[in-house]
N, C-alpha and C positions, 0 to 999 in steps of 0.2 A: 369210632365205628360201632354200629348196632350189629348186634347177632343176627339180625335177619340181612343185614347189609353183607356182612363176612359169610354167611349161608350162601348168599345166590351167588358171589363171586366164587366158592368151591365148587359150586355146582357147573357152570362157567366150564372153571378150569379141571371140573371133572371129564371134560370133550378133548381124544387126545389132541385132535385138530389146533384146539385152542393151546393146549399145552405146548405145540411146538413152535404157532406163532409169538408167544408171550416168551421163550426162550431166544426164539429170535430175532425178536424184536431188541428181548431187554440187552441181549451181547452185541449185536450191529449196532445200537442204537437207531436206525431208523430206515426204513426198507420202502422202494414202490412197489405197487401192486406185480406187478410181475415176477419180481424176484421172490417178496414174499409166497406170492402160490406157488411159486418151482421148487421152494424149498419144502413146507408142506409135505407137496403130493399127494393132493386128495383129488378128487371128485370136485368140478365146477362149483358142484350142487352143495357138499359139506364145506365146504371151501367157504362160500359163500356165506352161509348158515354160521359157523363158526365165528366169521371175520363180522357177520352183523351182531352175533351176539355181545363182543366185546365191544365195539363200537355202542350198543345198547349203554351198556354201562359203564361208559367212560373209561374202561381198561387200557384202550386203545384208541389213540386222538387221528385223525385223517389233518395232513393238511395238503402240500402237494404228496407226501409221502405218510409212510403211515409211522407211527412211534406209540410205547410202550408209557401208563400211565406208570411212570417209576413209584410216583407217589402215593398210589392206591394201590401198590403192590406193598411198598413200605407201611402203610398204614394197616393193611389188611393182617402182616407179619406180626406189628405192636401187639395187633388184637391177641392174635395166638401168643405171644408172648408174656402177656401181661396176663397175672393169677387174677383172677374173679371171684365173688363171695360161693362159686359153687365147688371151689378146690378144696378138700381138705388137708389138714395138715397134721 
């Protein structure tokens, strides 16, 4: 993962909206639309807004229902995880 890859995903998950779908996604593992926005509780409007932002970038897959990209959350993790030549030591 690129630094500007790992940048827009925090920024993403800087919306609380998103932040409650991507917890509730990743523990249910996989929710329909219904449920999903009950739990939320937002606004149609943010709702919306938030659920297309992940969807945008693959965070969040649609199929009949919706689920949590486990894998680009794992990967997102590595990044932060892994020291870079800007750490010192």
């Amino acid at each position: 993962m690129h630094k500007q890859e790992a940048s827009l995903l925090f920024s993403i998950l800087g919306n609380e909206d998103c932040v409650k779908m991507a917890k509730m996604l990743y523990n249910k593992g996989e929710m329909n639309l219904e449920d999903l926005k009950k739990a939320v509780g937002t606004t149609d409007e943010k709702f919306d807004n938030a659920l297309n932002m992940m969807l945008d970038v693959e965070l969040v897959f649609k199929d009949k229902v919706y689920k949590i990209n486990e894998a680009l959350l794992k990967e997102l993790l590595a990044f932060i995880v892994t020291p870079c030549s800007c750490v010192r030591k």
